[in-house]
N, C-alpha and C positions, 0 to 999 in steps of 0.2 A: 504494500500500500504506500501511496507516495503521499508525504502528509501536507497541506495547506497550510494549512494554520495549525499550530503549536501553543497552548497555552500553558506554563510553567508557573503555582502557585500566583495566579493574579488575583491583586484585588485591586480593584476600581472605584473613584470614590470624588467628592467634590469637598474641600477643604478639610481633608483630611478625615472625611467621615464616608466609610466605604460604603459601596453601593451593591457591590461584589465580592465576594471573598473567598479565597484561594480556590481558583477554576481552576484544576490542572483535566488535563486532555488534548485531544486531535482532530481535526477534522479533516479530512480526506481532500483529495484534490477532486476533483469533480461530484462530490455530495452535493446531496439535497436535502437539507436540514432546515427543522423548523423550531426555534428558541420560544417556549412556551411556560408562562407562570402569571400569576397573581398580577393586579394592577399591583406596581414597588417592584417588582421582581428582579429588577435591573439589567432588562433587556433590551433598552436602550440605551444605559449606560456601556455594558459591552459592545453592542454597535459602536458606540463612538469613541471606545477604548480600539477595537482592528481598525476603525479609519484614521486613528494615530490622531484623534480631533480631541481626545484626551489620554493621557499619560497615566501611567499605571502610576498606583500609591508603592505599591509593590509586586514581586513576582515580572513576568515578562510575556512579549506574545511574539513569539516568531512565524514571520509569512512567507517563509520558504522567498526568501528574495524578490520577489514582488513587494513596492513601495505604496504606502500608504495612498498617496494620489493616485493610484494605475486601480483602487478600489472602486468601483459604479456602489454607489450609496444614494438609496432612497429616503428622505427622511420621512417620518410622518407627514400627512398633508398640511396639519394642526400649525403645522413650521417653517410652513409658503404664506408668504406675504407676497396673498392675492390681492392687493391694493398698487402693485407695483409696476409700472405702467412700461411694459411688453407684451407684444404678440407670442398669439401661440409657434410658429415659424422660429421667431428667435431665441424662445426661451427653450426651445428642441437643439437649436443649432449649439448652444452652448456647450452639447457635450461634444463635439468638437476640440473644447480649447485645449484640452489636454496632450492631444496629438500636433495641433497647429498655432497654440499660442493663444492669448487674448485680442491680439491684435492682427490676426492672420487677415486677409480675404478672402470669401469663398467663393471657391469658382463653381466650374458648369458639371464637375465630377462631387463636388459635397455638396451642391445642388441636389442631383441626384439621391443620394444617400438619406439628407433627409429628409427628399419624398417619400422614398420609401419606407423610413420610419414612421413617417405618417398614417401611411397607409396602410401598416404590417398593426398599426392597434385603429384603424378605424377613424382617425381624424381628417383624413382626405376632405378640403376644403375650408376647414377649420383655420387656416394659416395665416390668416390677418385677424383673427378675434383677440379680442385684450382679456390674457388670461384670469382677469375679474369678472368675467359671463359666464366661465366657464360651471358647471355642476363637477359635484364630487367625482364623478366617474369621470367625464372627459378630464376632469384635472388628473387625476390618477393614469388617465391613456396619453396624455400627452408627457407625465413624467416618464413611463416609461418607453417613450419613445425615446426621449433625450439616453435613458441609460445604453438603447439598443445605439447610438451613435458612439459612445463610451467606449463598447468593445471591450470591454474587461475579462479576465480571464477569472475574477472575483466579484461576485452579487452581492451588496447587502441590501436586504429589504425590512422597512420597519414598517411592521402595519400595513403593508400592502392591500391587504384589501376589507379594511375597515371603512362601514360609512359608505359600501358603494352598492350599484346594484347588479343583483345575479348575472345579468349577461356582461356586465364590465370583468367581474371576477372570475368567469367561465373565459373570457377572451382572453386573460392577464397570466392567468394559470395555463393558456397554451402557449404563451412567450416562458416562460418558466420553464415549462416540459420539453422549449427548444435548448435553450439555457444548458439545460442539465444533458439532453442528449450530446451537446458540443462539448460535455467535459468540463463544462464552467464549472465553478464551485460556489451554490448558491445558500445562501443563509437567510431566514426569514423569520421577524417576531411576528407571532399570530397567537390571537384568539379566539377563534373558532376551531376546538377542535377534533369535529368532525371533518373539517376539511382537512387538517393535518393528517387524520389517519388515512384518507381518499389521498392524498395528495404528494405527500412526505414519507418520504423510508424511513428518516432517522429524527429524531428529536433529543432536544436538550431541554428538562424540566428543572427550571431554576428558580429561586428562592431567595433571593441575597444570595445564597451560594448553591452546588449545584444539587439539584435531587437527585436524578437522574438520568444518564446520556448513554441510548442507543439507538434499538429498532422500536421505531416508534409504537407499535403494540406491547411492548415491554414497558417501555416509559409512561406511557399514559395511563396507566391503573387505575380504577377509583382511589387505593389509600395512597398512593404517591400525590394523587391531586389533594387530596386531603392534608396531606403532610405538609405540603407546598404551601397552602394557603395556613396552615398553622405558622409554620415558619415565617411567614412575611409579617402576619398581627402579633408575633412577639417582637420582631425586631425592635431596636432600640435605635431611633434615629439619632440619637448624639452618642453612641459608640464612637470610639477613636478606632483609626485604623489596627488592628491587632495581628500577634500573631497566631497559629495553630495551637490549640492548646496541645500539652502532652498526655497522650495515652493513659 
């Protein structure tokens, strides 16, 4: 198995009050895993612990030499400032800058490119609307256009398909299942998890730290979900960072 991501006793955390604590494991290079727990769980704090958007308190994450930026990272929608005055066209071509700079021109071949991202989630024509029109689900098809521009050989998805509706999520989960057939290595917080087990081989059931991480019929147990959600309503939100207790 060739491993992706590497996590070595991480804890993650904002002022020194961890959010995560010691995740040690692997994630495979072309998995299709879905990061699943309790609202707190700190499944988006690990997200933004692999896009290197926050620094471990401790512990480390190694990404098999792939750079933090070379990551396609989906935030919640909750976290677009739909007030901000671009077109749907532009705010696609963005993923772009990675390969061509901030300041590139695009020609008649990325042209190209992001028609067809357009078109591969359904917004064909959509390409002058100011993405403040837009509904929950076209916002969600038109982020994931921008990541199909990306080209990453690592997905992260938060919340993907929260808030939207069934045929946006049926469309969004067959870019996913392309995703994963190319070898990508995809990760996704969800909650729905009836879709995770339709959807996802393998799951991480975390907690502040981890419950448990396999094949996702394993993971998903009622008393593990139960443990999960016990462990988040003890947590103690002004813990200092710590370490492992001894045996």
């Amino acid at each position: 198995m060739t491993v992706q991501l590497r996590f070595q006793d991480l804890t993650l955390g904002y002022d020194r009050h961890p959010a995560v604590h010691h995740l040690d494991g692997a994630v495979a290079t072309g998995a299709l895993m879905a990061v699943v727990g309790p609202n707190g769980a700190g499944k988006s704090t690990l997200f933004k612990g692999i896009t290197g958007t926050l620094k471990p308190l401790a512990g480390r994450i190694d990404r098999n030499g792939v750079l933090p930026q070379d990551i396609a990272y989906l935030p919640q929608i909750a976290e677009i400032d739909r007030s901000f005055p671009i077109n749907v066209y532009d705010m696609v071509a963005m993923g772009l800058w990675r390969r061509k700079g901030l300041f590139a021109s695009i020609g008649r071949k990325d042209r190209e490119v992001i028609e067809t991202a357009l078109a591969a989630v359904g917004l064909t024509g959509f390409e002058q609307r100011a993405i403040g029109t837009l509904s929950g689900g076209q916002m969600q098809r038109m982020l994931f256009a921008r990541l199909l521009l990306q080209d990453a050989r690592v997905i992260v998805l938060d919340e993907p398909f929260n808030a939207i509706d069934a045929k946006t999520s049926a469309d969004l989960l067959e870019l996913v299942r392309r995703w994963h057939s190319e070898r990508r290595t995809v990760l996704a917080a969800m909650h729905d998890l009836d879709l995770v087990k339709a959807h996802f081989p393998e799951a991480l059931l975390l907690a502040r730290e981890p419950v448990a991480w396999g094949a996702t019929a394993e993971v998903l147990t009622p008393e593990n979900i139960v443990k999960a959600r016990h462990m988040c309503e003890a947590f103690d939100e002004n813990a200092e960072a710590c370490a492992v207790e001894a045996a």
